[in-house]
C-alpha positions in Angstrom: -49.7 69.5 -177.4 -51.9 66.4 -176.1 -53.8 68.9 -173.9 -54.6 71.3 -176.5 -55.6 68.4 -178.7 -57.8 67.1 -176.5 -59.0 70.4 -175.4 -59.8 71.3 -178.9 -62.3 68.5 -179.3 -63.2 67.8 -175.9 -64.9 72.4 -175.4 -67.5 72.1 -178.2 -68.7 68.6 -176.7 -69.2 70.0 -173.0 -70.6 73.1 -174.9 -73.2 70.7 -177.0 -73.8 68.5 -173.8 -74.6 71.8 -172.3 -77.5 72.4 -174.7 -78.6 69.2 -174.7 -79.1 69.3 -170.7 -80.7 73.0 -171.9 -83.3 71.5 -173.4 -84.2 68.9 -170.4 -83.7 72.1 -168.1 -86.2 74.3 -170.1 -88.8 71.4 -169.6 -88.3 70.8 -166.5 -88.4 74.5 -165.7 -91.1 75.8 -167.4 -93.0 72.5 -166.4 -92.4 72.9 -162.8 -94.6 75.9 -163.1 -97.7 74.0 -163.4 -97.0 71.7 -159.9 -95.8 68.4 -158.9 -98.2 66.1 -161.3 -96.7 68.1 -164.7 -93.6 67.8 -163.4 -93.5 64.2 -162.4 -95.2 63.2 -165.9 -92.9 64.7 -167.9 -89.7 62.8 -165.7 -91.7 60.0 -166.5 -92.1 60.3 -169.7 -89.3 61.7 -171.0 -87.2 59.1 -169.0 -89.2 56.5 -170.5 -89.1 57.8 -174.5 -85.6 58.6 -174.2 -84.3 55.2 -172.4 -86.1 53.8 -175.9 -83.8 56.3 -178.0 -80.6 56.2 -176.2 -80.8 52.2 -176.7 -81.2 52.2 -180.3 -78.5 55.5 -180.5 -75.9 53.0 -179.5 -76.0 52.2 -183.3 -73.2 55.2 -183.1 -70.5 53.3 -181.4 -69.8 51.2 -183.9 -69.9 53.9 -186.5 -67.9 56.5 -184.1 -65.2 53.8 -183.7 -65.0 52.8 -187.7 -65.1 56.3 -188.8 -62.3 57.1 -186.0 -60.3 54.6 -187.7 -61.1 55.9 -190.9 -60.3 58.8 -190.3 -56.9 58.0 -188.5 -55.9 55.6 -191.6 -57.1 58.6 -193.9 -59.7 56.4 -195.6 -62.6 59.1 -196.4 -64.3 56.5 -199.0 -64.7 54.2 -196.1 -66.0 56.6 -193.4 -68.9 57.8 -195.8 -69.9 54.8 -196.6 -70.2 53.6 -192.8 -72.0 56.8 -191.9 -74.4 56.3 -194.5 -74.9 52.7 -193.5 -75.4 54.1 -190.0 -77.9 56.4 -191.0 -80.3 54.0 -192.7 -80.1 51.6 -189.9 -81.3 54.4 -187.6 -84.8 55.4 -189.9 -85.6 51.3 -189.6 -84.9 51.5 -185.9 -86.9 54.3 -185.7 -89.7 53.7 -187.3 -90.2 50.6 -185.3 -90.0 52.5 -182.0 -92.4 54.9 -183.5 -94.9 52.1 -183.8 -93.6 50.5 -180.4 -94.6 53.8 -178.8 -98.3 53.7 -179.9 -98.6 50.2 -179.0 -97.4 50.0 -175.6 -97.1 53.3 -173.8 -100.7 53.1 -172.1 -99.4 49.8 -170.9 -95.8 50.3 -169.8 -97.2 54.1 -167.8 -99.8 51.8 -166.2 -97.4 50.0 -164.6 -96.6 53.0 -162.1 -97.5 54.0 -159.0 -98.7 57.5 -160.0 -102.0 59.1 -159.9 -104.2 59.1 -163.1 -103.3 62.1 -164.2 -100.0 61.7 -163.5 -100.2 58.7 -166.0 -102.3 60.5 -168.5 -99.8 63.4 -169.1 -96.7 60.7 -168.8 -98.6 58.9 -171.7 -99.6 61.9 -173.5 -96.0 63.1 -173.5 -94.2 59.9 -174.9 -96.6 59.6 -177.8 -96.2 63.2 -179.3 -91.9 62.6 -179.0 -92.2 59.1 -179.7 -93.7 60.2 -183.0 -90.2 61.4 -184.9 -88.6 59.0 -183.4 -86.6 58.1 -186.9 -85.8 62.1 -186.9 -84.2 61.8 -183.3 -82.4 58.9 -184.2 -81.0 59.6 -187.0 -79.8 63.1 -185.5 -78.3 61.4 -182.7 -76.0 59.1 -184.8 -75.2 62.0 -187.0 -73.8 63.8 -184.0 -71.7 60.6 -183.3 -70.6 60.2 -186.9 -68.7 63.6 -186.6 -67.2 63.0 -183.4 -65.6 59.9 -184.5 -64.3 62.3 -187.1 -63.1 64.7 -184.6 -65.4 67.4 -186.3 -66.8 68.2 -182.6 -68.4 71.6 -183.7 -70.6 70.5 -185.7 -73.1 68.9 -183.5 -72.9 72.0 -181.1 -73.5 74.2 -184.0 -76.6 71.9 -184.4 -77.5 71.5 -180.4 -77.1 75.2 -180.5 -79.9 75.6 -182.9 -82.6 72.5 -181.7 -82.1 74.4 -178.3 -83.3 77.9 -179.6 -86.1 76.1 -181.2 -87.0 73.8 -178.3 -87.3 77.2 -175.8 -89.2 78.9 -178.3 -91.5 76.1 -178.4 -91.8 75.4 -174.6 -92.6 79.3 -173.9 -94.8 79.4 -177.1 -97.2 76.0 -176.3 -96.7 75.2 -172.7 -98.0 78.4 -171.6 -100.4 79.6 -174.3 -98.1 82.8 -176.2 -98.4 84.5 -179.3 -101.7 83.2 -180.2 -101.3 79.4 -179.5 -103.4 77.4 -177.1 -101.7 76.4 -174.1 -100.6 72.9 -174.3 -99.0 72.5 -170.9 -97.1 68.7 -170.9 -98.3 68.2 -175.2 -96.4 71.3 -175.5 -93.3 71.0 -174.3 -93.5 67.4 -175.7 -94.2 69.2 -179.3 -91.2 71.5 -178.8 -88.9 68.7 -178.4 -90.0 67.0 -181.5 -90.1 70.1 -183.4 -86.4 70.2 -182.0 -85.1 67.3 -182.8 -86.7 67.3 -186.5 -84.9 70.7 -187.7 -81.7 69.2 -186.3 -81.9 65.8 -188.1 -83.0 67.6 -191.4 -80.0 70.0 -190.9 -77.3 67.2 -189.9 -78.3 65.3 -192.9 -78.1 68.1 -195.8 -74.4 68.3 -194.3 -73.8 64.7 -194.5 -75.2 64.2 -198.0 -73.8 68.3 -199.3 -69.6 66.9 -198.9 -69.2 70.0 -196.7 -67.3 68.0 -194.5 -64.7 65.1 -194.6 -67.3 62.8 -194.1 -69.7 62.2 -197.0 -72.4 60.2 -197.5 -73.1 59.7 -201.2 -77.2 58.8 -201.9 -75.8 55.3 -203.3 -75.1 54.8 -199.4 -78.4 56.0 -197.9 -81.1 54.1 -197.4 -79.7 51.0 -198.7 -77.4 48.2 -197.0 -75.6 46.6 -199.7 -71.9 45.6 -197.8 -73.7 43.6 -195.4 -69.6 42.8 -193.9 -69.7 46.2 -192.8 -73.7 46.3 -191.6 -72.5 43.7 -189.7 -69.5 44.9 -188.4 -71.5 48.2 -187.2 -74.2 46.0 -185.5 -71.1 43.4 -184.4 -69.6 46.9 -182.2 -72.7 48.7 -181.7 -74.6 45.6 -179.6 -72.4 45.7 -176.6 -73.7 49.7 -175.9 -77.1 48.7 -177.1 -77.2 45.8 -174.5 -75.5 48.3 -172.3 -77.7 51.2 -172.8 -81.0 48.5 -172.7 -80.4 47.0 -169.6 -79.1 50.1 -168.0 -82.6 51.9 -168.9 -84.8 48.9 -168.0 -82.5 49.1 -164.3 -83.7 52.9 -164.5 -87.2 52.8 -165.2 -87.3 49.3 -162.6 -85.4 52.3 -160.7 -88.5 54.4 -160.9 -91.1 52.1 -160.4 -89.6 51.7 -156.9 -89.1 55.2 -156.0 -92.9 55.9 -157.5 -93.6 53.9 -154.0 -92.0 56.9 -152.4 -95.3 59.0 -153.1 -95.0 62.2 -156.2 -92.8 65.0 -154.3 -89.8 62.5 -153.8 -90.4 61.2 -156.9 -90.4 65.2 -158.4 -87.8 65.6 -156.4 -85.5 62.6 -157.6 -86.0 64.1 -161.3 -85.1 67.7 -160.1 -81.9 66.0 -158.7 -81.1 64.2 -161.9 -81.6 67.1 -164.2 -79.3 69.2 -162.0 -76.7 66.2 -161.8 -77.1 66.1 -165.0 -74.6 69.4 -165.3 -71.8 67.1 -164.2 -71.8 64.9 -167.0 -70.8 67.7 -169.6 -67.4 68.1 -168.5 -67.4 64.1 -168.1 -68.8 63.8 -171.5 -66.8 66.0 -173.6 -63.8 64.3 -172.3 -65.1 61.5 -173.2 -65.7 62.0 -176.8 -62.2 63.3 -177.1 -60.9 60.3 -176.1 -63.1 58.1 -178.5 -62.1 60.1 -181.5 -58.2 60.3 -180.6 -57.9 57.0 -179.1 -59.4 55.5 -182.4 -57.1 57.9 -184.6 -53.9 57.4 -182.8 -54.9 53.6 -183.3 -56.1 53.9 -186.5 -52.6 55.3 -187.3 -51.2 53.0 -185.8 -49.8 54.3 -182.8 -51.3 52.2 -179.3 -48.9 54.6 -176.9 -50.4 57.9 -178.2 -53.4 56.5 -178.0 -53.0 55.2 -174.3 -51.4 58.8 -173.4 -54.7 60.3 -174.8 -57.0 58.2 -172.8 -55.0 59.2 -170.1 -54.7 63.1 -170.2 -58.3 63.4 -171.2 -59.8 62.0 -167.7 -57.3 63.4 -165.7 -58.3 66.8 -167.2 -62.2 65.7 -166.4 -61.0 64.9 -162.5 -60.0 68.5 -162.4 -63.0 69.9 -164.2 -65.4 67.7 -162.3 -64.0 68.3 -158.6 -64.8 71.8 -158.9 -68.2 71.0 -159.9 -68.4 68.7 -157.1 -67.5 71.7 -154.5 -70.7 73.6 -156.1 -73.3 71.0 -155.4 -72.1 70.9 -151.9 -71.7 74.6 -151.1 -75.0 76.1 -153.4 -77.6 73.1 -153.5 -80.1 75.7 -153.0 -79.4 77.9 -155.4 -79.5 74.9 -158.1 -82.6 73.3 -157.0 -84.8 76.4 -157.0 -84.0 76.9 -160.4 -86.4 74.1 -161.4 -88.9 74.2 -158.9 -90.0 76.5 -156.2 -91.8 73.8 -153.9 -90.6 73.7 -150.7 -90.8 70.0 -150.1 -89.5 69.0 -153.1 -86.7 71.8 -152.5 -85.6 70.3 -149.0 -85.6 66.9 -150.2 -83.5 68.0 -153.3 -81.0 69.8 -151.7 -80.0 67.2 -149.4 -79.8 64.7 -152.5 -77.8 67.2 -154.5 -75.1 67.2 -151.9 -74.7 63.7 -151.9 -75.0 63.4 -155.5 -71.3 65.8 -155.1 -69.9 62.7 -153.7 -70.1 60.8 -157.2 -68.2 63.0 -159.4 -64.8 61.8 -159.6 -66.0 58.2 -160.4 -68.2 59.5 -163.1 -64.8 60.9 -164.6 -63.2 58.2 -164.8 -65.7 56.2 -165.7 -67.1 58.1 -168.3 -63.5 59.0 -170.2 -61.6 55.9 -169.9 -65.1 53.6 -170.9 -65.2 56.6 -174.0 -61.5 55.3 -174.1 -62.0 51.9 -174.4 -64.8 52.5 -176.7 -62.9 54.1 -179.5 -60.5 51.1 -179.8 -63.4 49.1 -180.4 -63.9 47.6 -176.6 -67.3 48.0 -176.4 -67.9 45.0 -174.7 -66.2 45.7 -171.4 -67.9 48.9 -170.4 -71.1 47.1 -170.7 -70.3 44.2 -168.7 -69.1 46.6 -166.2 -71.8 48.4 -166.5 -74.5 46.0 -166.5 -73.2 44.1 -163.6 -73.0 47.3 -161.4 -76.4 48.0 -162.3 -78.2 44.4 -161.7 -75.9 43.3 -159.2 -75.2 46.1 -156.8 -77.2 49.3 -157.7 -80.9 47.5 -158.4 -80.6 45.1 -155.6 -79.5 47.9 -153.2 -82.4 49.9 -154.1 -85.0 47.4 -153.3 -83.5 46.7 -149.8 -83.4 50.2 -149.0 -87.1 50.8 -150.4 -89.0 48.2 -149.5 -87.3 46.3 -146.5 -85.6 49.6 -144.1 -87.8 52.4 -145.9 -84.8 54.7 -145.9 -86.3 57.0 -148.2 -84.5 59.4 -151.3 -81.5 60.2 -149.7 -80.3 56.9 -149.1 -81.3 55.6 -153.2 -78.3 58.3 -154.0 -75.7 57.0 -151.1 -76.2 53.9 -153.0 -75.4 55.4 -156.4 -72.6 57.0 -155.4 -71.4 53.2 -154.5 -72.2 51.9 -158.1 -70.4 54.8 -159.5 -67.4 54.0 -157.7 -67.5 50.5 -158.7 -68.1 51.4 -161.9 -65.2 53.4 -162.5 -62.7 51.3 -160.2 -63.3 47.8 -163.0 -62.6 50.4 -165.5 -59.5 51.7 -164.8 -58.0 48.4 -164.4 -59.3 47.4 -167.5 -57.9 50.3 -169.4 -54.0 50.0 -167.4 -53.9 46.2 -168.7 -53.8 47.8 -172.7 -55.5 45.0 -174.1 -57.2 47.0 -176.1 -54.2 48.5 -178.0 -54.3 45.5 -179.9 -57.9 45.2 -181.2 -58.1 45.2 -185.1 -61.0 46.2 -187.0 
């Protein structure tokens, strides 16, 4: 019965993670075509405008957690009124990052170690997505909204749909089809605005329509009256922002080091990521299943369900992710050429991929029992973890390796494979002490 719960919610979120890596694939893909200089602006780039994003997404935890709740305590009053609260924090948020983006990007590209071009296209590409911000904001928290609601399907439905637009667009204006110029890097960077705009129009008429169990009445959009429960949402959502900050400024300190590598490891660290990136669907469905039932079973009062859960739900993601961990190691190859068909940055990228296998059952763990922890309202103690792995082990690591033995790529991933295992070692004991069983909201 657990299983199949967990099951239930946990297939449409691999299957909208899935699209979601789709439409980094597709760029990354059709991008590749066009050489090394494309391809390492757009990692740059879209590392850069979605590190701003994924920051200012965190909004979602609190709301996934209250709604969960909710939801659990069959409140449906009170988990419209916190998604709508959600929702009109996410346009403020995104209009300033909108604004951020025009200010700063020129600045923040010039800061690596890239050709001109290079810089030029990274720029180009973080201004055209940086521009709907607000749209990509406010369709991420959506998408969290209804997870905390266990309605899982929804936002696959909805990656489903900004995926078939975003490959239309990349085919249509990074090549030059159907009549349109071709755009090359502004083109794939249109497709994943154009994207990410439908979806946010689309999650929104359902929010507002009451064709779900979560409504958001237009009293409750765009305004912040309850400022206890604006606060509450800001109180729970800091600890991921923090989290999700710190972790993107280690990542893009991350790539300012590995730019010293020279352009094809640095293409070829991306390519890695994006096919890593496959492992974190399993990791992340999971995940969200645990949120939502975890803050349910809690909600209704029931901390043992709710530990039993957490449990089952990474166990099942060891399984899933083991066998996804045997496929990097036997067909690297075969994964790496579908992004790119240089051979350097193919060599290089196979090697990494292997090693990259290595980190898979820590990412599991890690991934469901912090999603765990999250959805009792512990969003403090994945971050800490997190952020200490980051600035204490992984960041420091790196710059050894870089810039005092000149190890090169391969060794950058040994040492994430470390922090992953780190990671997910502080979390597990966090999540056996139960703690978090108690933690009203």
């Amino acid at each position: 019965m657990i299983r199949r719960k967990i099951l239930s919610l946990a297939w449409p979120a691999v299957c909208e993670m899935m699209l979601y890596m789709l439409l980094d694939f597709v760029d990354v893909a059709f991008v590749g075509r066009l050489g090394a200089q494309p391809l390492a602006a757009v990692g740059l780039g879209a590392q850069i405008y979605f590190s701003l994003l994924f920051i200012f997404s965190a909004l979602s935890a609190g709301a996934t957690a209250l709604i969960a709740r909710a939801v659990g305590s069959r409140d449906p009053e009170k988990a419209g009124k916190t998604a709508g609260h959600a929702l009109s924090l996410a346009v403020l948020v995104g209009i300033a990052v909108t604004v951020s983006v025009y200010l700063f990007t020129d600045a923040v590209v010039g800061l690596f170690h890239f050709e001109v071009g290079v810089q030029q296209l990274a720029a180009v590409y973080i201004k055209t997505t940086g521009s709907v911000a607000a749209f990509g904001l406010v369709l991420f928290i959506s998408n969290g909204i209804f997870r905390g609601a266990g309605l899982t399907k929804i936002p696959f439905y909805i990656a489903a749909l900004t995926n078939v637009v975003n490959i239309v667009g990349d085919y249509v204006l990074i090549f030059g089809k159907w009549g349109f110029p071709a755009l090359g890097v502004r083109g794939a960077a249109l497709a994943t605005a154009s994207a990410q705009v439908i979806g946010c129009v689309v999650m929104v008429v359902l929010l507002l329509s009451g064709a779900t169990m979560v409504r958001v009445r237009p009293r409750d959009f765009f305004h912040l009256g309850d400022r206890e429960l604006t606060g509450v949402i800001l109180k729970l959502s800091a600890p991921a922002g923090v989290e999700e900050a710190l972790m993107s400024l280690g990542r893009i300190i991350g790539s300012f080091m590995l730019s010293g590598l020279g352009t094809v490891p640095f293409a070829a660290h991306q390519v890695v990521l994006t096919a890593e990136s496959l492992s974190y669907m399993p990791g992340y469905g999971f995940a969200v299943a645990a949120t939502s039932l975890v803050g349910q079973n809690l909600g209704a009062r029931k901390p043992k369900q709710a530990y039993l859960h957490g449990l089952t739900a990474a166990r099942l993601a060891l399984v899933v992710m083991g066998v996804i961990a045997l496929i990097f190691l036997i067909f690297p190859s075969v994964i790496i050429r579908i992004f790119t068909r240089d051979p350097q940055v193919v060599g290089l990228g196979v090697l990494c991929l292997r090693i990259a296998a290595l980190e898979q059952p820590s990412i599991a763990l890690e991934m469901v029992l912090a999603g765990a922890l999250r959805g009792a309202g512990d969003t403090r103690t994945p971050a800490v973890i997190t952020v200490l792995s980051t600035w204490l082990l992984r960041i420091p690591l790196m710059y050894i390796s870089i810039y005092i033995f000149h190890w090169g790529l391969p060794a950058i991933w040994i040492i994430t494979v470390i922090d992953w295992l780190v990671r997910a070692l502080l979390v597990i004991i966090q999540f056996r002490r139960g703690k978090w069983q108690q933690i009203a909201l």
